[in-house]
C-alpha positions as CSV (number, residue, x, y, z in Angstrom):
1,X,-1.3,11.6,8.9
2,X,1.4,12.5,6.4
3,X,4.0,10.3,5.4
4,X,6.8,11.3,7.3
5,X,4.5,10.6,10.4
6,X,3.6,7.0,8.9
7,X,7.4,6.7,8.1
8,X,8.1,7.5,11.9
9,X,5.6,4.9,13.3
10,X,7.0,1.9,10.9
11,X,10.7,2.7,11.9
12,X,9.7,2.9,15.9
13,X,7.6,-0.7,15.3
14,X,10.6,-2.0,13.5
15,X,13.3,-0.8,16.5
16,X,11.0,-2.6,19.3
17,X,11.3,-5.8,17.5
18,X,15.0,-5.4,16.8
19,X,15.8,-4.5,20.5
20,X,13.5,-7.8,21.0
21,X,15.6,-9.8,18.9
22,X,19.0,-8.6,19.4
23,X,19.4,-7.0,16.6
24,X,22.0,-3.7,16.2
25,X,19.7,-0.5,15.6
26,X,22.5,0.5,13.1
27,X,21.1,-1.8,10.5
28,X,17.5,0.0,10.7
29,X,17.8,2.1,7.6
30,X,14.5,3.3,5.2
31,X,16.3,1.3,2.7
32,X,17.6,-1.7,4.4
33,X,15.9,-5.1,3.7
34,X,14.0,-6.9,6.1
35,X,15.2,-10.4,6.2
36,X,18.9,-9.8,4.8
37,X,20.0,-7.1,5.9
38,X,18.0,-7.0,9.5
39,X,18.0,-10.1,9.8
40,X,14.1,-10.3,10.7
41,X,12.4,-13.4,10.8
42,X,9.1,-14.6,9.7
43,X,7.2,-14.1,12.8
44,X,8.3,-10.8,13.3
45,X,7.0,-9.5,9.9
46,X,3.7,-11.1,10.8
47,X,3.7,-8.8,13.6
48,X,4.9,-5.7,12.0
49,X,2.0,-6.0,9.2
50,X,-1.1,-6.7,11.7
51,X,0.3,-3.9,13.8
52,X,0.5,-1.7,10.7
53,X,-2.8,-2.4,10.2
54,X,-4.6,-2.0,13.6
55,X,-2.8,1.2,14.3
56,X,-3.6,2.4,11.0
57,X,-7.1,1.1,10.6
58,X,-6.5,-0.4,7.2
59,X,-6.1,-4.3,5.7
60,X,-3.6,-4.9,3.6
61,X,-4.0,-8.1,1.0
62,X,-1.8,-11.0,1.3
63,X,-0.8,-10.2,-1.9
64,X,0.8,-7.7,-0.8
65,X,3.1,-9.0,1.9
66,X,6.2,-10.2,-0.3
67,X,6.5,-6.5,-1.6
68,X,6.6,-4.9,2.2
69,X,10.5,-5.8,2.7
70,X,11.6,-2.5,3.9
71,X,10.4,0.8,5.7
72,X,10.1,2.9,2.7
73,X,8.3,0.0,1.2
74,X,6.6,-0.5,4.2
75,X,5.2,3.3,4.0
76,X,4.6,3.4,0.2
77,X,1.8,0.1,1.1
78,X,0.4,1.9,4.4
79,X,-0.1,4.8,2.3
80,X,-1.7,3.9,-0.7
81,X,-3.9,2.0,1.5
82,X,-5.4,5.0,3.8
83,X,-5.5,6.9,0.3
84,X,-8.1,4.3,-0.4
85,X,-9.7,4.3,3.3
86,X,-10.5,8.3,2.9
């Protein structure tokens, strides 16, 4: 899976739970913040992070979790993590 692919699989995850919440698609940018600028809550980054990880067969530290605020962060984490699974 190349990152593009992993990039298209976060965004898709992160427009179900906007539609789910209300939010307006036009806010979902690779860039935009989580929380601020989406407008995200708590519950709904727990799910995008265990989804990340059971769709991409990889466990990602709590330690972790305050950096994954955006897609393109979101990717860079998914990535370096399967780079370790192989």
């Amino acid at each position: 899976m190349n990152s593009a692919d992993v990039r298209a699989a976060i965004r898709e995850l992160i427009t179900e739970i906007a539609e789910d919440m209300e939010i307006d698609e036009t806010k979902i940018t690779d860039d935009a913040h989580f929380i601020t600028d989406m407008g995200l809550d708590s519950m709904a980054l727990l799910e995008v992070l265990a989804t990340m990880e059971k769709k991409f067969g990889i466990a990602i530290p709590e330690t972790e979790f305050p950096n994954i605020v955006t897609i393109n962060k979101c990717t860079a984490t998914v990535e370096k993590y399967l780079s370790q699974k192989k």
